[in-house]
N, C-alpha and C positions, 0 to 999 in steps of 0.2 A: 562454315567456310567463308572466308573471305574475299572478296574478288580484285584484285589488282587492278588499279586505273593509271598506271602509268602517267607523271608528268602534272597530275592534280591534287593536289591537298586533301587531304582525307580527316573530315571531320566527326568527332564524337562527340555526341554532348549526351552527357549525365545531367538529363532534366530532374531530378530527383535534390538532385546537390547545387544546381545552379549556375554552373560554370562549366567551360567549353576547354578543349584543349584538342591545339591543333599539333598534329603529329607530323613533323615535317619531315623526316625519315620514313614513314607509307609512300613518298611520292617516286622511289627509287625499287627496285622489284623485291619482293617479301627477302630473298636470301641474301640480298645485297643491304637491306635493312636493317636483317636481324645481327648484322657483323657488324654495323658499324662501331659501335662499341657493345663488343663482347661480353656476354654477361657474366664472365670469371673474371674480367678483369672491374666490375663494378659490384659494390656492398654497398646495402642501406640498414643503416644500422639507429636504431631509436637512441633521442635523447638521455639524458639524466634525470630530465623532468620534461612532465608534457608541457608542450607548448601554448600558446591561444594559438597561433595558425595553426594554417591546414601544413604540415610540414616542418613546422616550426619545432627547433629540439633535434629533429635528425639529421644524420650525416652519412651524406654521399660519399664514400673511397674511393679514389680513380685510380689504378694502375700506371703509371709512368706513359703505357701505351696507350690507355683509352684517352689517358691527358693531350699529349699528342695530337690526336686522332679529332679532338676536339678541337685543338686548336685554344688551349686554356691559357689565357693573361689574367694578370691581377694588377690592380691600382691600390693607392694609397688613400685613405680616406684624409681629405685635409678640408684645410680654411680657406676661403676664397669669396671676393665681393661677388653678391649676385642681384640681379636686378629684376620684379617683378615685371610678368606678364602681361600684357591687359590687353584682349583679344577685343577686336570689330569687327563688324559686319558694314559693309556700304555697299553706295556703286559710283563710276565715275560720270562726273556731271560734265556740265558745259560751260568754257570759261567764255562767254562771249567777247569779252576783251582782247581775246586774242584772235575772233573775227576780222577779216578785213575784206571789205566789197571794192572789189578791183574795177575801175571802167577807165573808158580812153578818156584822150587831153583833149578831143573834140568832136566836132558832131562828124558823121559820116556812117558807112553801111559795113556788118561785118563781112569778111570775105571768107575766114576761115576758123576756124577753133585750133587750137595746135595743142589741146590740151582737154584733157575729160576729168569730169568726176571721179575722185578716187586718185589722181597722180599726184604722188610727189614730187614739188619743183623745186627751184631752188631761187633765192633773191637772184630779178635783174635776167631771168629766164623770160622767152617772146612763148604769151599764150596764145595770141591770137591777133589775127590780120586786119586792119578797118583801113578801108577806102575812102578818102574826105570827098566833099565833095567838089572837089577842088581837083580829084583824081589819085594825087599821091598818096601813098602807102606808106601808113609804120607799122609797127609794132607795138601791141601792150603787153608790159612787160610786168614780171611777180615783183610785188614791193617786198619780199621779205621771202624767206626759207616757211614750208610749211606745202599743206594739203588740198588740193581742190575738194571743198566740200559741198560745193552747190556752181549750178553753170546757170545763167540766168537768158540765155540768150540762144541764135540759131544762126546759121552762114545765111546773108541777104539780111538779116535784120538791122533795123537802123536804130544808130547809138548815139548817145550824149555826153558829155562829162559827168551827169549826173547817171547815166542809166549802167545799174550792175551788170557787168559780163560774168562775174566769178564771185565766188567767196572762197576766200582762205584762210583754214585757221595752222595757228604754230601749235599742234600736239605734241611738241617734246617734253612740256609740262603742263601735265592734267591735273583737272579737279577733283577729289574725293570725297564723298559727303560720307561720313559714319554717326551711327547714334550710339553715344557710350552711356549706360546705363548710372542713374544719381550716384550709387553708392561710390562710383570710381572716378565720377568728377571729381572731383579736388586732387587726386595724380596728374591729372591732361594741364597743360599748362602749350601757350602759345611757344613755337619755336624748337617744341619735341620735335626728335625724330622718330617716322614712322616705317613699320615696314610691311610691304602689300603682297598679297600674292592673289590671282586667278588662278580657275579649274581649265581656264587653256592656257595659262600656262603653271602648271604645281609645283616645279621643281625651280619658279626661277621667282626673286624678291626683286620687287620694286621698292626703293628707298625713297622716302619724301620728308617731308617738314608740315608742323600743323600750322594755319595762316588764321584762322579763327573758331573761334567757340561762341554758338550762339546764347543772350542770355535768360532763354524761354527755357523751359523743361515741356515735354509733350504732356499734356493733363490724363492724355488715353494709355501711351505705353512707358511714361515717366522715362524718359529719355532726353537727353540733349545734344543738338545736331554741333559736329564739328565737323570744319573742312581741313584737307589738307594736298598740298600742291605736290605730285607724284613725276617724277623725271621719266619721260617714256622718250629716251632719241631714238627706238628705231620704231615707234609708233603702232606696239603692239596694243596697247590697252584703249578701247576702244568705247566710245561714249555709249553710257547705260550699262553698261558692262558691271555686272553683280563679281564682290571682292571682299577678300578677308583683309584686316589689318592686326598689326600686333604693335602696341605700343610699351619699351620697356623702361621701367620707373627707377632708377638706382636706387639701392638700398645703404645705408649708410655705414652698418655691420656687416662683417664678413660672415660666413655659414660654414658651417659643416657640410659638403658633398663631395658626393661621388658618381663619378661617370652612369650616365642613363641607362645604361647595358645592364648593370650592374644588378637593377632593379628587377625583379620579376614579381608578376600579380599570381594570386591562388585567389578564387573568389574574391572575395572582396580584399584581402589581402596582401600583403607587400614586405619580400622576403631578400634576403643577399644571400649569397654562401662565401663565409670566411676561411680561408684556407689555413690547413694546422699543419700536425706530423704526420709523413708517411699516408700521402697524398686525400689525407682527411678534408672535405669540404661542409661546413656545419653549417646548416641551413638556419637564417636565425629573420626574425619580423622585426619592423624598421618602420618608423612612421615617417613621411615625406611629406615636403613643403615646397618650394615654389621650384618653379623646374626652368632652364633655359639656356641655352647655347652648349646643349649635350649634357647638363649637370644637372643631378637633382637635389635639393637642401634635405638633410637629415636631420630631423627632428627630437628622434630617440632611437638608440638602440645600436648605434653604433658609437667608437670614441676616437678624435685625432687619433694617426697612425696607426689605425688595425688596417687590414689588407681587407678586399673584397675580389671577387670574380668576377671580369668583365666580359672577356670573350669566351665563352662556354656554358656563362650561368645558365642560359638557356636548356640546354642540354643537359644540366645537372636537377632543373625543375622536370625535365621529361620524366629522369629515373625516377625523383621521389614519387610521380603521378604514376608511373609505370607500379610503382612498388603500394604504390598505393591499392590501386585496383587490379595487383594481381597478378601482372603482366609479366610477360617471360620475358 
């Protein structure tokens, strides 16, 4: 017996074979499951020859309605430029040049702070009140747009031209230090564009430019340090802050691929299913190359203009596993 966990993914893994397969139809109740595609209207039928994969050689028949029900599209396998990858790892540094130590035009005692650590001002903004000693009162005011990052002073303390009130830096454009490993030096070149992401924030890129490559390699993890200048206007990325980059390299040939969907793993494996007659979907292995803006380079195994399955394939790798091991 099985037990129903409503609303959880329900995992099986066959330690024996080495590969996992998540069942995303267990998360909806057993009889609502077993309908979603009807097993009259699906047939797995073997190759003409076996395959090297696991699945490789057979073919899925969907019904009109199981099609449907799936929700099946197909793409075109064609040519198109693509651009390699090249992943980093950093964090963001500190550009002190965009420091700036704010203090009054003249000696006198503060009255007031009008401004804390942490607030964003804006140029020509009054931080704060100084009494001369003369009695009159002005204002110091932010020389620029940017962040109070350090307050150096207290209400009653006495100031000078030279003595910091504030420090403000312009975080709209941050530092990023990454180490790209030797072999992928000579792609990195001054002036690329880069693109970053944070685990607070995953779903959103930050775009920048690289401003320099240092000319040392690290002797311990053969590495070399590059920086690059990352656009944060609303000043979410936050100094010290650990971050991915991707740097991508044109390629100067265009490729064979097809949509990332398209794609599905069996152990170690990597299969499409090409659609025929009379709702045939023929599961066939495919070796893949550089992957990037939703598209993955096809190596072998498929040719200009055959079709592939994009929205469904998933679902058509469930059957072959289902038929694999048995399953009703």
């Amino acid at each position: 017996m099985t037990k129903e966990i409503p609303g959880i993914l329900c995992l099986i893994i066959f330690s024996n074979l080495a590969w996992v397969v998540f069942v995303l139809n267990a998360c909806a109740p057993r009889e609502q499951a077993q309908n979603a595609v009807p097993g009259e209207q699906v047939t797995i039928e073997a190759g003409e020859a076996s395959g090297h994969a696991a699945g490789d050689g057979q073919t899925v028949t969907l019904s009109p309605q199981a099609q449907q029900l799936i929700g099946l599209e197909v793409a075109e396998v064609s040519a198109r430029p693509m651009s390699e990858a090249i992943p980093l790892t950093g964090e963001i540094g500190r550009d002190t040049e965009k420091f700036h130590h704010v203090a009054a035009q003249g000696s006198g005692e503060v009255l007031s702070l009008l401004t804390r650590t942490g607030d964003i001002v804006k140029s020509g903004q009054a931080l704060a009140l100084i009494r001369s000693w003369g009695n009159s009162t002005s204002a110091v005011s932010a020389p620029m747009d940017g962040m109070i990052i350090g307050e150096h002073v207290s209400a009653g303390s006495r100031v000078d031209s030279v003595t910091p009130i504030y420090t403000i830096a312009d975080l709209s454009v941050m530092w990023a230090n990454f180490d790209v490993h030797e072999k992928d030096i000579s792609k990195i070149k001054k002036g690329q564009e880069i693109k970053v992401r944070s685990s607070a924030y995953p779903d959103r890129d930050f775009t920048g430019g690289i401003v320099f490559i240092s000319p040392e390699v690290d002797e311990i993890t053969r590495t070399i340090k590059i920086r690059a200048q990352i656009k944060n206007p609303e000043y979410l990325l936050k100094f010290n802050m650990f971050v991915t980059g991707t740097v991508l390299v044109p390629q100067a040939a265009a490729f064979l691929v097809v949509p990332q969907a398209a794609v599905q793993e069996i152990k170690e494996n990597r299969i499409v299913f090409v659609p025929g007659e009379n709702g045939k979907m023929a599961a066939r292995e495919v070796k893949t190359g550089l992957k990037n803006a939703g598209y993955v380079q096809i190596i072998a195994g498929l040719k200009s203009g055959e079709k592939v399955v994009t929205q469904g394939s998933f679902a058509l790798k469930s059957e072959l596993l289902k038929a694999t091991f048995g399953g009703d």
